[in-house]
C-alpha positions in Angstrom: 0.0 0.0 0.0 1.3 3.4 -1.3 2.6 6.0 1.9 0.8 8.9 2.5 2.5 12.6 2.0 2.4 14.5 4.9 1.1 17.2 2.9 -1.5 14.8 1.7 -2.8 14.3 5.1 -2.5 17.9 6.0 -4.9 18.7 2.6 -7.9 19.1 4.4 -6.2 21.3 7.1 -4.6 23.4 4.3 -8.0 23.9 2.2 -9.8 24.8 5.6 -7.7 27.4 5.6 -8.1 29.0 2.6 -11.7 28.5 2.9 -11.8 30.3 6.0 -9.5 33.2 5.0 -11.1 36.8 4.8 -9.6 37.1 0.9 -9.7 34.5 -1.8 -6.7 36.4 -3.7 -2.7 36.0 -3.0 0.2 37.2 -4.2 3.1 34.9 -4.4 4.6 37.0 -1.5 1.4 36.4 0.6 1.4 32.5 -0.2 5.1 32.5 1.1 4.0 34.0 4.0 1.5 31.5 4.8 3.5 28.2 4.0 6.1 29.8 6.4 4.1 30.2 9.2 1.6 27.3 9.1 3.9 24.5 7.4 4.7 23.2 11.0 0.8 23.3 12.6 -0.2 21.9 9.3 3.0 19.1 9.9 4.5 19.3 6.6 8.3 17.7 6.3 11.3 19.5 6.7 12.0 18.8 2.6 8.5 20.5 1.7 10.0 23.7 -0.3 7.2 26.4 -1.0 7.6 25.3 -4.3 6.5 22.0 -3.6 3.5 23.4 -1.8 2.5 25.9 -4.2 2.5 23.0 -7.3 0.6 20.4 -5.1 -2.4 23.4 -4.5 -2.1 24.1 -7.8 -2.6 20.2 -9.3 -4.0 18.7 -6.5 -7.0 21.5 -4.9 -8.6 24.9 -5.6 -5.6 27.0 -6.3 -5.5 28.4 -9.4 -3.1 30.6 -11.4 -4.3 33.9 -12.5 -2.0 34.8 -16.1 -2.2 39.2 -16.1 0.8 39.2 -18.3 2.8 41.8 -16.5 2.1 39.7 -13.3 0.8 36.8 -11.4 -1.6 36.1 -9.0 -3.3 33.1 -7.4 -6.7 32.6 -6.9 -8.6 30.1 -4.0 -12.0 28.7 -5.8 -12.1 31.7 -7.8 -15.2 30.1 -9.7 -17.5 30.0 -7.3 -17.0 33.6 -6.1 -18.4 35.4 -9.4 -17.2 38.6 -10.3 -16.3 39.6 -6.7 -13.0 38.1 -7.6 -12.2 40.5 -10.5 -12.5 43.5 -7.9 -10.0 41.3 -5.9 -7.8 41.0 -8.2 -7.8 44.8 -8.9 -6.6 45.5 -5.8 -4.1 43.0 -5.2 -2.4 44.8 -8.6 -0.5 47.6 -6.5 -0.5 48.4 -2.4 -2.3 51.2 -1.3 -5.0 50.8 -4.1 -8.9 51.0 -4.2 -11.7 50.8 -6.9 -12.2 53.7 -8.9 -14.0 56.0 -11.2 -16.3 53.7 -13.9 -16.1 51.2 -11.3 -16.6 52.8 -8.2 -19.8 54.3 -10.4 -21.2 50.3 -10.6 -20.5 49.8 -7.1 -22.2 52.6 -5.6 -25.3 52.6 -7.9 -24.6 55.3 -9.8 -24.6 53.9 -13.0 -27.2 51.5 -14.7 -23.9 50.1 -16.9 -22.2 46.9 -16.0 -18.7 47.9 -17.4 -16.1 45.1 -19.0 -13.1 47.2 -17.4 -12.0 47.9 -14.0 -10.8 51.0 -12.3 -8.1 50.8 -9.8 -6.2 53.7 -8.5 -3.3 53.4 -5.7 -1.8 56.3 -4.1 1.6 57.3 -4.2 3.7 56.1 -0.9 5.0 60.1 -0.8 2.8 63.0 -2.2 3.9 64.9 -4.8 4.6 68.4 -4.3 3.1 70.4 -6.9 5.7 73.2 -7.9 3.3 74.2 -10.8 3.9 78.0 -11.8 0.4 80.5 -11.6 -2.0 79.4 -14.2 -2.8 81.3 -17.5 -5.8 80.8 -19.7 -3.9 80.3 -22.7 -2.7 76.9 -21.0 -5.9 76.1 -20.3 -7.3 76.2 -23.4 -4.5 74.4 -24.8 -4.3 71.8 -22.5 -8.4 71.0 -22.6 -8.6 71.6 -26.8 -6.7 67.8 -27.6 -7.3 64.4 -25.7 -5.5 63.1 -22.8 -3.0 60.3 -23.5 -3.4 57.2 -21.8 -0.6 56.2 -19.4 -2.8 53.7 -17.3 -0.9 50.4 -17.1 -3.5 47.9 -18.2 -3.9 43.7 -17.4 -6.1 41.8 -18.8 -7.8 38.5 -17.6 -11.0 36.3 -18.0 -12.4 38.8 -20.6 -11.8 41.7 -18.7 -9.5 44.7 -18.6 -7.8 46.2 -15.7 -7.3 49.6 -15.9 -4.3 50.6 -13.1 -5.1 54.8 -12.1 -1.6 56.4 -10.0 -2.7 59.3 -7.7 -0.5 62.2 -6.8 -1.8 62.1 -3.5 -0.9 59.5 -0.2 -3.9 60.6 1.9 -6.4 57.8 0.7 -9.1 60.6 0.8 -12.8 59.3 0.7 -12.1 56.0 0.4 -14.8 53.3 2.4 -14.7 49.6 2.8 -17.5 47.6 1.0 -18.3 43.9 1.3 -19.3 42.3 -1.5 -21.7 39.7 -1.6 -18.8 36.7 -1.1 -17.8 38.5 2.3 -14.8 39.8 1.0 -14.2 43.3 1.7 -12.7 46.0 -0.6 -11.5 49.7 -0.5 -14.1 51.6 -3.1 -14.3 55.5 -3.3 -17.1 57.0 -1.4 -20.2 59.1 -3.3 -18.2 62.4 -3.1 -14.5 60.9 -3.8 -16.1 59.4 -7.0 -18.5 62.2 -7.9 -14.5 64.4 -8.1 -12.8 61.4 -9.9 -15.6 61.3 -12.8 -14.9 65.1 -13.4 -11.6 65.1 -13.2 -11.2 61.8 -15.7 -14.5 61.7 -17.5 -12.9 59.1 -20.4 -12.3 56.7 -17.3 -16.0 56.9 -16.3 -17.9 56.3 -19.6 -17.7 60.3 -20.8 -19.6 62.7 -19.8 -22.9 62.2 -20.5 -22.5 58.7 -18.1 -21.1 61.6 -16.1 -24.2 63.4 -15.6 -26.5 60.3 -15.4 -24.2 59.7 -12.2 -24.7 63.3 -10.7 -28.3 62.6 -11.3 -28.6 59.4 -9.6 -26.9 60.8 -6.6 -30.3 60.8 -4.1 -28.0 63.7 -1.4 -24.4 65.0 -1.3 -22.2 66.1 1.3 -20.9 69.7 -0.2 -18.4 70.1 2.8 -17.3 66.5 1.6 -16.7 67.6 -1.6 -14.9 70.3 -0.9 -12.4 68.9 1.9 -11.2 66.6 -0.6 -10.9 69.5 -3.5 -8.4 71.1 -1.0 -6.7 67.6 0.4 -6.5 66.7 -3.1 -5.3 70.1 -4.6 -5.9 70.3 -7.7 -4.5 72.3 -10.0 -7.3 73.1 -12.3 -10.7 74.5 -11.1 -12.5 71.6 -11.0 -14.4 72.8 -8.6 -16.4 74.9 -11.3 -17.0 71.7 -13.3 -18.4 69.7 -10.2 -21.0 72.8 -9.4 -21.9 72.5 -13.2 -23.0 69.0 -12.7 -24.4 69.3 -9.5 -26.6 71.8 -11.0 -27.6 70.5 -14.0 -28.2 67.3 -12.2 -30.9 69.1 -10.4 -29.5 68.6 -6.8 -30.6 71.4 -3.9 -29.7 74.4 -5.2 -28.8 76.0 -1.7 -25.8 73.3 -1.6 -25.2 74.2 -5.0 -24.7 78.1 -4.8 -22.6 77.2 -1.8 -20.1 75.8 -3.5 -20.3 78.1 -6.0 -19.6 81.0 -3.7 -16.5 79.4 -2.8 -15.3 78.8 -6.5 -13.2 81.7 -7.0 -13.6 81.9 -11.1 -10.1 83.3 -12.1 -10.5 81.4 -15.1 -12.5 79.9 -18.0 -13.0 76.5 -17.7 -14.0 72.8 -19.7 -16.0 70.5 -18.7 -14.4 67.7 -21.3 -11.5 67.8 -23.5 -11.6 68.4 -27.0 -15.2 69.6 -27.4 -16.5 70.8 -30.7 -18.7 73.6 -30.9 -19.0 73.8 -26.8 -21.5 75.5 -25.0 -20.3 78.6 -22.3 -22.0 78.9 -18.8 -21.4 81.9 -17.3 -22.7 81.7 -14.1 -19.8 78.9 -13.8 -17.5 80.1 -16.2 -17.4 77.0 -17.6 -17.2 75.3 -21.8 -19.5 72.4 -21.7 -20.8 69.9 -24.8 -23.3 71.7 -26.9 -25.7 68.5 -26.6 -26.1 68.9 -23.0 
């Protein structure tokens, strides 16, 4: 009769485990970490290598190797956990990150759109001082009249595209933790955070008119929200004149409304999207916006 492996006998141990575990998506540092401090409760030999471990999870139980190209993670019966994995994997791409923008839109019900691509920003471990000279309107105009050129790193897996967002800022400003519907629990932009995001990166979000159908399906928003995170975040653009457009248009209490407006200051003309042909003006926010709006 064939010996048993100790590992064999510790299988059931070892998949308990995983089952148990509060995440269902490693890296390979995080599976090291784990064979290294459970390979002696779980009685594994002293000639039982990680490597060893990681191919007999792979081969023999629910382990299973997830190909991004660029990089490699592992997923524990990724099958049976639906799409909650994909928003897993987003944020096991980069420390410090959380969902984002088109996503974040799905997540908090502000969008009707179940999107093929995932938004996931992480923040910078050190701010970034902006040493940006005064700005002129000639700049602006400049800058806002041609698109902006993607420099997202992107990964793609299962049919789906992840879409990887760095932020200048190290603050992790309006983010909350959401559980999804498998118990795992994720860092996600808050209402407000996302409601800035959209504005700022519109061809991350489904463009503005997917824009605007989020400011519309926004029920209440915290104004003093919005603007702690416009100065935490400090922009330098007036976005601040493009988030009072949509709030307005959007048809959301107009005494919030006018008081964010009385603390835009207005130095400039402003665009609601980039490129725009034709654009409509809005004085009262001194603001470009599409003409079909």
């Amino acid at each position: 009769m064939p010996r048993i492996s100790n590992i064999m006998r510790a299988k059931s141990k070892i998949e308990l485990f995983f089952d148990l575990a509060p995440n269902n998506i490693y890296t390979i540092y995080e599976l090291t970490t784990i064979f290294n401090t459970n390979n002696k409760k779980w009685d594994l030999s002293y000639s039982m290598s990680f490597t060893k471990f990681l191919d007999f999870l792979l081969e023999k139980s629910y382990l299973e190797e997830i190909d991004l190209g660029l990089k490699t993670l592992y997923g524990w019966k990724i099958a049976t956990h639906g799409t909650d994995s994909l928003y897993e994997i987003a944020i096991k791409l980069k420390p410090r990150s959380y969902i984002s923008h088109y996503s974040a839109m799905f997540l908090n019900n502000m969008t009707e759109q179940i999107p093929k691509t995932i938004y996931v920003t992480y923040d910078r471990e050190n701010k970034l001082v902006n040493h940006t000279k005064k700005l002129e309107q000639s700049k602006i105009d400049l800058a806002f009249s041609e698109k902006k050129k993607p420099k997202e790193v992107i990964y793609t897996f299962g049919g789906y595209r992840f879409v990887l967002i760095n932020s200048t800022s190290n603050e992790r400003i309006g983010i909350k933790n959401m559980e999804l519907p498998s118990g795992v629990v994720i860092p996600v932009t808050n209402i407000e955070r996302t409601l800035i995001d959209i504005v700022v990166r519109p061809e991350l979000s489904g463009g503005i008119q997917e824009v605007i159908k989020a400011y519309q399906s926004v029920d209440t928003v915290q104004i003093a929200k919005i603007q702690t995170y416009l100065r935490k975040k400090a922009y330098v653009y007036p976005f601040e004149q493009s988030i009072g457009f949509c709030l307005e248009y959007a048809g959301i209490d107009p005494e919030k409304v006018n008081s964010l407006l009385a603390a835009c200051k207005l130095e400039y003309n402003f665009y609601l999207d980039r490129a725009m042909k034709k654009p409509k003006f809005s004085s009262r926010w001194k603001l470009y916006y599409p003409n079909y709006l």
